[in-house]
C-alpha positions as CSV (number, residue, x, y, z in Angstrom):
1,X,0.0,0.0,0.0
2,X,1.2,3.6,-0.7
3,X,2.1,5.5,2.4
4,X,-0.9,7.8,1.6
5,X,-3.6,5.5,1.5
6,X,-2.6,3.9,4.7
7,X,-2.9,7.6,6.0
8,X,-6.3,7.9,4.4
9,X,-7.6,4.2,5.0
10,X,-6.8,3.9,8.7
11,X,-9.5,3.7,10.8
12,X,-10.7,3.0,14.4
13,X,-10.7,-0.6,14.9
14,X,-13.2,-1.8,17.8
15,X,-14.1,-5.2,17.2
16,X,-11.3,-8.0,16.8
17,X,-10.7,-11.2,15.7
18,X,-9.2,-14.2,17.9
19,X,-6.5,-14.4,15.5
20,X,-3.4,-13.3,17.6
21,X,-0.6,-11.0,16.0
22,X,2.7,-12.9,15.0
23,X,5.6,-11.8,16.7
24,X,7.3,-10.3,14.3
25,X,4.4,-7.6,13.3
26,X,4.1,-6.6,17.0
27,X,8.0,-6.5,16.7
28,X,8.1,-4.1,13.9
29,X,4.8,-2.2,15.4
30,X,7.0,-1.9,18.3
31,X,10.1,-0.9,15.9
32,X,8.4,1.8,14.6
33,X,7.4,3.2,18.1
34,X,11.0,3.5,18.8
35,X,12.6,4.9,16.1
36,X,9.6,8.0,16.2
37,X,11.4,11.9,16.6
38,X,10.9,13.5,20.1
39,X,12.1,16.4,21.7
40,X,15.8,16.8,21.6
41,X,15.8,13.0,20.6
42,X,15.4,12.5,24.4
43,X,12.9,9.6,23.8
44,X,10.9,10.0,26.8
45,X,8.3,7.2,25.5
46,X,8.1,3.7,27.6
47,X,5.7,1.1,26.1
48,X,4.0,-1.5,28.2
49,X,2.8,-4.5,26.1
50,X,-0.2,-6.5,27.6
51,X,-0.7,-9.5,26.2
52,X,-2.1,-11.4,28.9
53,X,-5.5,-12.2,28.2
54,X,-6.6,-12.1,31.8
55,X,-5.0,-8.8,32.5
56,X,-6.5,-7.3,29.4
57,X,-10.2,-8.2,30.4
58,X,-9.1,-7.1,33.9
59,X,-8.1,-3.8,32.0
60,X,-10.7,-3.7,30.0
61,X,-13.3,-4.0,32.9
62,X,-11.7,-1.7,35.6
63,X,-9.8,1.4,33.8
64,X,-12.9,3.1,33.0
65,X,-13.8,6.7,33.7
66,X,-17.2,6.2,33.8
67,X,-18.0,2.4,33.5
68,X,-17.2,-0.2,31.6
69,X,-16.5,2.2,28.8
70,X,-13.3,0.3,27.9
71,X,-14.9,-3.1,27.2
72,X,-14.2,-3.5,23.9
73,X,-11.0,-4.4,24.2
74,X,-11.8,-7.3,25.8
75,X,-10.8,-9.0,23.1
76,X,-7.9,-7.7,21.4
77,X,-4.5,-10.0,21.4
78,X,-2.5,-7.0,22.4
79,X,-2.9,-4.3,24.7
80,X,-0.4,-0.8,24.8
81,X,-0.4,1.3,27.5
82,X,1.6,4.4,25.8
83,X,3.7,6.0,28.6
84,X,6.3,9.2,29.2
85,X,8.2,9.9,31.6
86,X,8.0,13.9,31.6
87,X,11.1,14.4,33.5
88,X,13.4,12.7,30.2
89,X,11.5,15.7,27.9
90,X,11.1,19.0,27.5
91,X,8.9,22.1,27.6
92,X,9.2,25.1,25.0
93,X,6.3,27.7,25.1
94,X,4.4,26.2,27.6
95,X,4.2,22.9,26.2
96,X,5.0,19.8,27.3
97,X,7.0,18.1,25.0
98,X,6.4,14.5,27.0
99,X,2.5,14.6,25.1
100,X,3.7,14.9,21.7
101,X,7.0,13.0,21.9
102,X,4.6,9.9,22.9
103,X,1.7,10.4,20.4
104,X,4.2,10.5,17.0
105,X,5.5,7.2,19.1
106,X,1.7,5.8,19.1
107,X,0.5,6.9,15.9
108,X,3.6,5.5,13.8
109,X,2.7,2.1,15.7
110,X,-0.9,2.7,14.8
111,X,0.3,3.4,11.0
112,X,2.3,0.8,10.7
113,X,-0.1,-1.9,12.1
114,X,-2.6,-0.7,9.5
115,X,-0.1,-1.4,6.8
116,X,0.5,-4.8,8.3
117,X,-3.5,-5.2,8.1
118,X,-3.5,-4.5,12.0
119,X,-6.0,-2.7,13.9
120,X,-6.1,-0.3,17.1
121,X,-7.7,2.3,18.5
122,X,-6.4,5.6,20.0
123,X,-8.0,5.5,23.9
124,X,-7.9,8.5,26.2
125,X,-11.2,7.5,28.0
126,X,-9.7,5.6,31.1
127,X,-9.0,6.1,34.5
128,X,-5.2,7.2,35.0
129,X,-4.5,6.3,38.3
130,X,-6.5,2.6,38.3
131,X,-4.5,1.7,35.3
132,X,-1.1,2.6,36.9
133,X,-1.9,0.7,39.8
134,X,-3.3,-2.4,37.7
135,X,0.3,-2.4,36.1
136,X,2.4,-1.3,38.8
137,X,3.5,2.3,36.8
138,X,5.6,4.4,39.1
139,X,3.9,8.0,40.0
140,X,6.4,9.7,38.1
141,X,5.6,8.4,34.7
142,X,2.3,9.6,32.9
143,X,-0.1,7.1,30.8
144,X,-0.4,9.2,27.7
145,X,-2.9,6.6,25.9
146,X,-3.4,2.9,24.9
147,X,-4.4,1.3,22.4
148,X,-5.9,-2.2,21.5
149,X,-3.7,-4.1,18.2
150,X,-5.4,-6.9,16.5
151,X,-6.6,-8.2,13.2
152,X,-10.1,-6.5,12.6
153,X,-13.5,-8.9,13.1
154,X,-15.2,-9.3,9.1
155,X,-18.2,-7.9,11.0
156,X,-18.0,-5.0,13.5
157,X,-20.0,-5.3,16.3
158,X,-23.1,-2.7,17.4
159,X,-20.9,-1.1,19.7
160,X,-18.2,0.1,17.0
161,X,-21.3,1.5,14.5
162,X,-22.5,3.2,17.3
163,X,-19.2,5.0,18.6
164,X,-18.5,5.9,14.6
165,X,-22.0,7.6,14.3
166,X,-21.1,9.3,17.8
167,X,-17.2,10.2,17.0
168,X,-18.4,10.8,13.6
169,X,-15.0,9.1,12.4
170,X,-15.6,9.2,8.7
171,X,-16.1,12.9,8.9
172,X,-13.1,15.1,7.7
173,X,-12.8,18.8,7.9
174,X,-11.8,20.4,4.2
175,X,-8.3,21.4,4.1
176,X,-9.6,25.4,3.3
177,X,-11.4,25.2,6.6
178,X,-7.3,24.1,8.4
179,X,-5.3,25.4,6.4
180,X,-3.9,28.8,5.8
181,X,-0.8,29.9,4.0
182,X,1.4,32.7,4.9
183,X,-0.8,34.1,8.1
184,X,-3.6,33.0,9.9
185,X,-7.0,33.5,7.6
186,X,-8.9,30.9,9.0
């Protein structure tokens, strides 16, 4: 597949098969996580691969902010908990450097498992705290997101239609209405 239509054909994947992911796609999904740019090349990312199936249903169950919101990945072969330690980055105008360093980390995993014919899904909706004690995360590093990998089920389930109509995923913003060349005239 060209680079471009990997971009444009990704998706949210919510619903997976019980096929499990050979080792050597989670390796290179894994790879690519590493070798991502970060601030000052200070690599601040650490990855914490779940692929316990207990512990994932555990997860799945009891990282929730509000409920069993995180269900869904019940099922998945692979869990990521995408963490920083913010100390090992920087800050420049306010920002936090930690954030972005680990989400190019996550989304060139997420890119590259596509390409491999890999799902996952970008998750922010979970309890910080539970999750760090679940996996025994030190208070100094920060869960910046996880994400379930796994092939994609044929059929997605109820739960993924819904949370498509409700994210409205397939919706993109025209470029005139982000974009703006040479000052801001948006």
């Amino acid at each position: 597949m060209e680079f471009i239509d990997v971009i444009k054909s990704r998706k949210s994947v919510r619903t997976y098969s019980d096929k499990p992911l050979d080792d050597i796609h989670l390796q290179t999904i894994l790879e690519a996580g590493r070798n991502a740019p970060s601030f000052q090349n200070r690599q601040c990312w650490r990855f914490v691969v779940i692929n316990d199936k207990n512990k994932i249903k555990y997860i799945a169950s009891n990282s929730g902010i509000v409920g069993k919101i995180n269900f869904f990945i019940k099922n998945a072969p692979i869990l990521i908990v995408a963490c920083a330690n913010p100390a090992q980055s920087g800050n420049m105008n306010g920002q936090n450097y930690y954030l972005v360093d680990t989400a190019i980390a996550l989304q060139q995993m997420m890119l590259t498992a596509w390409n491999l014919g890999i799902g996952s899904c970008w998750m922010a909706a979970f309890n910080e705290e539970k999750v760090k004690s679940i996996l025994s995360i030190p208070p100094k590093i920060r869960i910046v997101a996880m994400s379930p990998f796994g092939y994609p089920k044929e059929k997605e389930n109820i739960y993924g239609k819904m949370i498509k109509v409700f994210a409205a995923s397939d919706k993109r913003k025209k470029q005139d209405k982000i974009i703006c060349y040479n000052e801001w005239t948006l």
